[in-house]
C-alpha positions as CSV (number, residue, x, y, z in Angstrom):
1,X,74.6,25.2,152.1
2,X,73.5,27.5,154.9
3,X,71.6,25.0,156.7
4,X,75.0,22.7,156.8
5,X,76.9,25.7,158.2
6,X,73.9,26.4,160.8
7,X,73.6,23.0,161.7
8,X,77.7,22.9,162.0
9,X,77.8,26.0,163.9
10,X,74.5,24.8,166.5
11,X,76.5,21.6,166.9
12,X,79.8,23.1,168.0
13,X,77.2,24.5,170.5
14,X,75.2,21.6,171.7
15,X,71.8,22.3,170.0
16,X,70.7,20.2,167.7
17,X,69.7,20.8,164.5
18,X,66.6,19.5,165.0
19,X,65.0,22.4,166.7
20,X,65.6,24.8,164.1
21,X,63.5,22.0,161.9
22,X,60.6,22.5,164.7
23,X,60.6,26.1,164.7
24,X,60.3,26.3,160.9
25,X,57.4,23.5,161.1
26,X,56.1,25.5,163.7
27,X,55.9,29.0,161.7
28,X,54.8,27.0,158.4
29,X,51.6,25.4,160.2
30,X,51.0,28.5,162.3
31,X,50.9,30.5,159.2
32,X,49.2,27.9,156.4
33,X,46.4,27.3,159.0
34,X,46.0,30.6,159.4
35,X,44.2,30.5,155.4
36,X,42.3,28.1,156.6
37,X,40.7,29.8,159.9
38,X,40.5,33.1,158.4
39,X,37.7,32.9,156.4
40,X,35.5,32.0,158.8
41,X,35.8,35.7,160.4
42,X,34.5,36.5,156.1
43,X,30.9,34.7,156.2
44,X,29.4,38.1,157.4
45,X,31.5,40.9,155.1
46,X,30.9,38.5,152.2
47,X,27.0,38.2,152.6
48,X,26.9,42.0,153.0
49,X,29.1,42.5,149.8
50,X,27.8,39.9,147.6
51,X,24.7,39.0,148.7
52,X,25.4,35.2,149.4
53,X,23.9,33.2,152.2
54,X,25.3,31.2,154.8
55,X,24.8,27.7,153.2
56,X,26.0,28.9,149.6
57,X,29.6,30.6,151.3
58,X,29.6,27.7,153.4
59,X,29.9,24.9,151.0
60,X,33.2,27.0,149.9
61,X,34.4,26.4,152.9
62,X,33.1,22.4,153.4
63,X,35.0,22.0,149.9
64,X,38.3,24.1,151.6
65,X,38.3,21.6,154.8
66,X,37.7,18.6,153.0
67,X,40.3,18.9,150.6
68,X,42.8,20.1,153.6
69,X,42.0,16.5,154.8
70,X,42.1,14.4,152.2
71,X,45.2,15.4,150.7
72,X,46.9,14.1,154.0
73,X,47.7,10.7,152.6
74,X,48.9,12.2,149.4
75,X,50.5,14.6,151.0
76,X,52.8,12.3,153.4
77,X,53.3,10.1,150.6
78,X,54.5,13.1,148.2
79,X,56.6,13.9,150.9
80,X,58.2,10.6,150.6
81,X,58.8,11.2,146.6
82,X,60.1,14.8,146.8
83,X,60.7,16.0,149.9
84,X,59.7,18.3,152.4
85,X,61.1,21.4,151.0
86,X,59.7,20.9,147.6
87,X,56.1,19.7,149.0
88,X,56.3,22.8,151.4
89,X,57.3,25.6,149.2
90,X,54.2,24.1,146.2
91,X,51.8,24.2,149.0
92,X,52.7,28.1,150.5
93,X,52.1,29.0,146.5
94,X,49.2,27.7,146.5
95,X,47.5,29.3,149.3
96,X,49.4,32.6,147.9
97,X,47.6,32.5,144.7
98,X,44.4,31.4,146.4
99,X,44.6,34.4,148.8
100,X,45.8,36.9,146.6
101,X,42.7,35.7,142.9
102,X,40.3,36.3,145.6
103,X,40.8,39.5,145.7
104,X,39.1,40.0,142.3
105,X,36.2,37.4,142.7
106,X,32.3,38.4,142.1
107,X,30.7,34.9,141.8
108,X,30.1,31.8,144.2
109,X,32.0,29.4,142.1
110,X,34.9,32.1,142.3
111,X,34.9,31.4,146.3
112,X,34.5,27.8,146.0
113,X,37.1,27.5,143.2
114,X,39.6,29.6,145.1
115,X,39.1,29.5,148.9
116,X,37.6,25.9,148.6
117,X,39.6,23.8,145.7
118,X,42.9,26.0,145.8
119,X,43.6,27.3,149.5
120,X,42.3,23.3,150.1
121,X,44.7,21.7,148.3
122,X,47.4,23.7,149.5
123,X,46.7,23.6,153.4
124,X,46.1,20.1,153.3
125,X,49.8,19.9,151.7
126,X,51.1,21.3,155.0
127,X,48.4,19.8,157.4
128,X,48.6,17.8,160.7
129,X,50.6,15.0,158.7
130,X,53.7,17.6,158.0
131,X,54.2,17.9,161.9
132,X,53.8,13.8,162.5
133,X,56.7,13.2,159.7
134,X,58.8,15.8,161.2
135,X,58.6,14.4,164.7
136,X,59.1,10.8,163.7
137,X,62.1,11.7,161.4
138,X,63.7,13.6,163.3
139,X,63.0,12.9,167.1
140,X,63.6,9.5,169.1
141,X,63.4,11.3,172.4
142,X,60.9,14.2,173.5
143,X,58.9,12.9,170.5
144,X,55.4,13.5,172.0
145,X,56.4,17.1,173.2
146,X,57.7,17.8,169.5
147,X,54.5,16.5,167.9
148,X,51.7,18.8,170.4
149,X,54.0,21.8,169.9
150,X,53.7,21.4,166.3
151,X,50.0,20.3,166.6
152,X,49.3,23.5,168.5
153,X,51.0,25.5,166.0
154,X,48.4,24.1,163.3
155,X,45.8,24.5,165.6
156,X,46.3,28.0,166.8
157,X,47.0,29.5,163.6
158,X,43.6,28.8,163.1
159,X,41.9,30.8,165.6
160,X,45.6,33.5,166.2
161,X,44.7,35.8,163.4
162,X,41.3,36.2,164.0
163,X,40.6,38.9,166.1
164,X,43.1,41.2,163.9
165,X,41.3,39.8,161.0
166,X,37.8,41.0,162.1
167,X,39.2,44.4,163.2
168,X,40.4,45.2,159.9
169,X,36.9,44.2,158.2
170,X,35.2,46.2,160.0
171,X,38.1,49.4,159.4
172,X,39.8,48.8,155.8
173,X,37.5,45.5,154.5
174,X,37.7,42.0,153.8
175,X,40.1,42.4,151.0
176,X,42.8,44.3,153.3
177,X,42.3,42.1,155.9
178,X,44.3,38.8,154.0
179,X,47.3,41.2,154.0
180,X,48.8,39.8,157.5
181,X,48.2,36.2,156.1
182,X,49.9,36.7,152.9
183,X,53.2,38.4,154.9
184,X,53.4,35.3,156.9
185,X,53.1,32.9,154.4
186,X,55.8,34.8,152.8
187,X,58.1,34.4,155.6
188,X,57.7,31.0,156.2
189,X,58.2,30.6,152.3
190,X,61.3,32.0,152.5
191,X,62.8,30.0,155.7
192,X,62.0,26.8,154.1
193,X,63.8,27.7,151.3
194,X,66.6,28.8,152.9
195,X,66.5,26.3,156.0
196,X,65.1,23.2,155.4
197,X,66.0,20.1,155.2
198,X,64.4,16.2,154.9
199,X,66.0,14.3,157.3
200,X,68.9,14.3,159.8
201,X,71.3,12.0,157.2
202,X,70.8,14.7,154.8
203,X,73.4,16.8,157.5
204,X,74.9,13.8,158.4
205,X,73.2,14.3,161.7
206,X,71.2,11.2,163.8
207,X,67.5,12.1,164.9
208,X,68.0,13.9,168.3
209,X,68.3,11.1,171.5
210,X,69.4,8.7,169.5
211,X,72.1,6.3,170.6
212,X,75.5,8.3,169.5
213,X,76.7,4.4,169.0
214,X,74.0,4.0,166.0
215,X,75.1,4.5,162.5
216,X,74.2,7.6,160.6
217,X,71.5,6.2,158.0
218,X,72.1,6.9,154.2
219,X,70.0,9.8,152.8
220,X,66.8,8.1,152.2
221,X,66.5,7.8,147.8
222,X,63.3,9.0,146.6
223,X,60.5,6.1,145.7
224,X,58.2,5.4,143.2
225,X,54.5,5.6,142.8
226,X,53.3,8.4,145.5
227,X,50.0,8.1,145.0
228,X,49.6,3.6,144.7
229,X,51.9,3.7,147.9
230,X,48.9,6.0,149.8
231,X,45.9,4.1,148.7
232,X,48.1,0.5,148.8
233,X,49.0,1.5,152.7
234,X,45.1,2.6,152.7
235,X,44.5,-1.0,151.9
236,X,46.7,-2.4,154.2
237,X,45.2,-0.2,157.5
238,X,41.5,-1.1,156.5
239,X,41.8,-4.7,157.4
240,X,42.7,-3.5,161.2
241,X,39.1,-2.8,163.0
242,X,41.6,-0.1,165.2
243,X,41.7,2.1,161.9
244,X,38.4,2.5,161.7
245,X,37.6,3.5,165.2
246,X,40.5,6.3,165.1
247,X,38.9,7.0,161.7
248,X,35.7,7.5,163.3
249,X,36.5,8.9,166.4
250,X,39.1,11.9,164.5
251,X,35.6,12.2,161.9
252,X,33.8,13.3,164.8
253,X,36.6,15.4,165.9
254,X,36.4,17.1,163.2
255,X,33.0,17.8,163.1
256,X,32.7,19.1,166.5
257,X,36.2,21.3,166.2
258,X,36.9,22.6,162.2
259,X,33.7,22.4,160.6
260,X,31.8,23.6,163.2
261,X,33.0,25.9,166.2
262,X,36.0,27.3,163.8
263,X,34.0,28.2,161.2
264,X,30.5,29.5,162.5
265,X,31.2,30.4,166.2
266,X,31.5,34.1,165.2
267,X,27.8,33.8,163.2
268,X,26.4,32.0,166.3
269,X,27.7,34.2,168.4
270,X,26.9,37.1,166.4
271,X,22.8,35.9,166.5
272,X,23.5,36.1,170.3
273,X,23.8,39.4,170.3
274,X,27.8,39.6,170.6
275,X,30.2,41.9,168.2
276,X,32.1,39.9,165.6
277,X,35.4,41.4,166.7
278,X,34.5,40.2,170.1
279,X,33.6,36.8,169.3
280,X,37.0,36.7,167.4
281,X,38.5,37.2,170.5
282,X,36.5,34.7,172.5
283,X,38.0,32.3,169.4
284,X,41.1,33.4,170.0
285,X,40.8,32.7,173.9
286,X,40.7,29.3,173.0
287,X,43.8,29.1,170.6
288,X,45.7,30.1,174.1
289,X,44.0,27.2,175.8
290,X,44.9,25.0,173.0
291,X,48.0,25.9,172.7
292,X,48.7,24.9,176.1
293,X,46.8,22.0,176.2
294,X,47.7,20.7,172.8
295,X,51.8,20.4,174.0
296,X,50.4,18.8,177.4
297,X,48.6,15.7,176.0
298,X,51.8,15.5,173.5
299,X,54.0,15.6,176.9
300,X,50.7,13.0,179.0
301,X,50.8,10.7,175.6
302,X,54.5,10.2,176.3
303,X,53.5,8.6,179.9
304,X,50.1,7.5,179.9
305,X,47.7,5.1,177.7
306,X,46.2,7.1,175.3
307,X,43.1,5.6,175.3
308,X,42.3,6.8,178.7
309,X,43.1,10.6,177.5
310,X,41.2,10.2,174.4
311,X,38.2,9.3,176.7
312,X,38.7,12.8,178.7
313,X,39.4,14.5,176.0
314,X,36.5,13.4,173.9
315,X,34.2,13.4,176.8
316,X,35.1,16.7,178.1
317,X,34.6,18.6,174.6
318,X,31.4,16.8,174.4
319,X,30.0,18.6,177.7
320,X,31.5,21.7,177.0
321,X,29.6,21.9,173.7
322,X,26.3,20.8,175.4
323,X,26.6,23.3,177.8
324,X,27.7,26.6,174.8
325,X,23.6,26.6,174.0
326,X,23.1,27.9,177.4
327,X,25.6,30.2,178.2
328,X,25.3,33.9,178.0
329,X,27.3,35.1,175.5
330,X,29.6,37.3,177.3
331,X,33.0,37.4,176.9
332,X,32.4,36.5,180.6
333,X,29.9,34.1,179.9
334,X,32.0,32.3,177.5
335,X,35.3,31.9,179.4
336,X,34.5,28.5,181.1
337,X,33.7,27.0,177.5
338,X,36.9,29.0,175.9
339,X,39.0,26.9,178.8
340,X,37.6,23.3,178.8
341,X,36.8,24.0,175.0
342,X,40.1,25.2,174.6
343,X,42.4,23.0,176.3
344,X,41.6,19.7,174.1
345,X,40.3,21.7,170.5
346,X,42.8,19.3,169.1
347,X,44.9,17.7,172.0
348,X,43.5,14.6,170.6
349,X,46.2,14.6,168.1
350,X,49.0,13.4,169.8
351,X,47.5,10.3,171.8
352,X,45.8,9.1,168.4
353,X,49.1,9.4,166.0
354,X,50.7,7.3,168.8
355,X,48.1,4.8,168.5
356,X,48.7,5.1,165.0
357,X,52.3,4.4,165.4
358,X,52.4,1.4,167.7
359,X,49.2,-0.6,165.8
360,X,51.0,0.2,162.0
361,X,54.4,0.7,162.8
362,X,56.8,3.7,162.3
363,X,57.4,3.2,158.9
364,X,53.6,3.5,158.0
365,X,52.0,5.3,160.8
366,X,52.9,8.8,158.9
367,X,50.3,7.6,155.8
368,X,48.1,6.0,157.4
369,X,47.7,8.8,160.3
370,X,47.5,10.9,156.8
371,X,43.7,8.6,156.0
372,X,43.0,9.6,159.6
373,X,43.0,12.5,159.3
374,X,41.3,12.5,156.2
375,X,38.4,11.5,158.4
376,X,38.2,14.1,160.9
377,X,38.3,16.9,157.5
378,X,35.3,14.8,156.1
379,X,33.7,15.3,159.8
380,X,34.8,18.8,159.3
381,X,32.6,19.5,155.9
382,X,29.7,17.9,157.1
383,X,29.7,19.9,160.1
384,X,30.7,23.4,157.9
385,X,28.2,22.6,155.8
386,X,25.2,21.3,157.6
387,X,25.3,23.8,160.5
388,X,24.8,26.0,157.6
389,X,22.4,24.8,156.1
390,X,20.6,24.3,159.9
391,X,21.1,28.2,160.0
392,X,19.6,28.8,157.3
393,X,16.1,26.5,157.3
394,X,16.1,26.7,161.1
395,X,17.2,29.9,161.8
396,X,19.7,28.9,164.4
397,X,22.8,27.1,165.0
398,X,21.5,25.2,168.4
399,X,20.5,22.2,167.0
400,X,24.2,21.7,165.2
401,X,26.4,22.3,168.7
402,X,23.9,20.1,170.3
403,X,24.5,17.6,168.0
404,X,27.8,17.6,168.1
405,X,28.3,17.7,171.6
406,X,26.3,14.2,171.5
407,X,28.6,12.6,168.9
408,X,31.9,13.8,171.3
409,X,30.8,11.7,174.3
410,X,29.9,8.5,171.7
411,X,34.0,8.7,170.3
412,X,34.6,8.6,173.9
413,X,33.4,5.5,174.5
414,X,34.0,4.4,171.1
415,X,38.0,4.4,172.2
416,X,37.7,1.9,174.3
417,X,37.4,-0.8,171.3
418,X,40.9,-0.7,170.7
419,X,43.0,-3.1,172.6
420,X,45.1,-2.0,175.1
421,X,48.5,-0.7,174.4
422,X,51.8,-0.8,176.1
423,X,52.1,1.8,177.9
424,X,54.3,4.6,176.7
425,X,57.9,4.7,177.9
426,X,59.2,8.4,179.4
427,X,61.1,10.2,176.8
């Protein structure tokens, strides 16, 4: 009832309800991704505490990001079944519950059944897909802007809490140091509840710039078979050689943004010789940059071919992580990687949902950009857990960025194999 009054009252005011959908989105990603960058600030604290090493904590966290990806399919199509309230408000429990046992864990199978199977599974209920069905539903115009605002709110919720997160390790511990987390997952728990709603019919509202001449659609009726409809549109996508190259290209993605830089830039930097607090802040530089350049290539994907950003993109992370190896880890020394890092950590989410969208339509493009993203989590465990494992036989995390970097300027060319597109219309 109060989001029919708000939406009445907005609309008497020429603000559609829309936006207050966007801002909720915007808070429930900031804050749900927040459980999933956090704990790489922990790798240190733990080891001290427990005695764990960095490949043991770190196949907790391959487990945490590869579950966040893979539930994406499932996740869009249980949105379909139930709604986004419902999906929303399971998934913020989740990650409550998984925050909250960890508090009381002494074993390794504690971390991976807690911060790897349960704060997984409910991240990956709220990931990148949650923001792609919101913008679709409820957005005909200004779509693209929509979609890299709430992309950047996924992706900087990553990297926003971690500076205050390594303060308070190192002044009331690890445990204390969940307690912002947990009060913004609260929050955002709360204005779901109270706010929000599945799609503009349910308000009796159109999408926002659509045509006031178009009929308001019937409340879409809940469907059958969640989980056949993911793995039957799964089916479907595979035949279509452009799946597999956005599959590929978001695996590697992942593995250069996630799996590696998000969770063991602080370590890497730390074998440098820099503070953990201030390597937090380095990370934190680069949620800024992302921020920014994340609700760019949402705006550029609205005007230009995609491929051609995706290429830049790609190729520009690529030599940005080449060059990381031989900076000298300064804040100082960092800043040109924090910027060019920075500005496309995940600005490659817009242009590849649209290419999503126009090669499998509107109606599937939510699911099936749900199995892409599945792919760049996968990239993100392998990378979380083999730069790792690389620190821990090698002794250093050089040959992993290295790697990485390599595998960012083959997805750049790799773009290139899907046919061109129509070029985006202005919205």
């Amino acid at each position: 009832m109060l989001a029919q009054l708000t939406a009445r009252r907005l609309s008497a005011q020429g603000i559609h309800y829309g936006w207050v959908i966007v801002a909720i989105t915007f808070l429930t990603s900031l804050t749900t991704a927040g459980a999933v960058g956090v704990p790489g600030a922990l790798i240190l604290p733990l080891t001290r505490e427990f005695g764990w090493d960095t490949t043991q904590i770190s196949s907790a966290l391959a487990v945490r990001l590869l579950l966040f990806g893979l539930m994406g399919p499932f996740s869009a199509a249980l949105i379909e079944r139930y709604g986004v309230r419902r999906v929303v408000l399971c998934a913020i429990s989740l990650i409550i519950l998984g925050l909250v046992s960890a508090f009381a864990m002494t074993q390794v199978w504690h971390l991976v059944l807690l911060w790897g199977v349960v704060i997984g599974i409910g991240t990956g209920l709220t990931a990148i897909v949650l923001g792609a069905i919101v913008s679709t539903r409820w957005f005909v115009t200004r779509r693209g802007l929509v979609l890299g605002l709430l992309t950047a709110s996924n992706a900087t919720g990553q990297l926003v809490f971690l500076p205050l997160v390594a303060w308070l390790v190192e002044r009331v511990g690890w445990r204390l140091a969940l307690v912002p987390s947990l009060c913004g997952l609260i929050l955002a728990g709360l204005l779901v509840f109270l706010f929000m709603q599945d799609r503009p019919a349910d308000l009796g509202l159109r999408a926002y710039g659509e045509s006031a001449d178009a009929p308001i659609a019937p409340a879409a009726q809940p469907g059958n078979g969640a989980i056949a409809k993911a793995f039957t549109t799964l089916s479907d996508a595979a035949r279509i050689p452009a799946f597999w190259i956005l599959f590929g290209t978001f695996f590697i993605c992942g593995t250069s943004t996630v799996g590696l830089v998000q969770t063991h830039f602080i370590p890497l930097c730390v074998d440098f010789g820099m503070e953990a607090v201030t390597a937090a802040s380095v990370l934190a530089m680069m949620g800024a940059f992302d921020f920014v350049g994340t609700i760019a290539s949402g705006w550029l994907s609205d005007r230009y071919d995609n491929r051609l950003l995706l290429f830049w993109y790609y190729g520009l992370r690529g030599l940005s992580l080449l060059y990381l190896p031989y900076s000298t880890f300064t804040v100082y020394g960092l800043s040109l990687f924090a910027m060019f890092y920075g500005l496309d950590w995940i600005a490659t989410v817009p242009p590849t949902v649209r290419l999503a969208a126009q090669t499998f339509g509107r109606e599937k493009a939510g699911i099936v950009f749900g199995w892409i993203f599945a792919g760049h989590q996968i990239g993100a465990a392998f990378a979380a857990f083999g730069a790792g494992y690389t620190r821990t036989t090698l002794l250093t995390y050089v040959p992993a960025y290295m790697t990485a970097g390599a595998l960012c300027l083959i997805a750049a060319l790799m773009i290139f194999g899907i046919a061109g597109a129509r070029k985006p219309v202005a919205t």
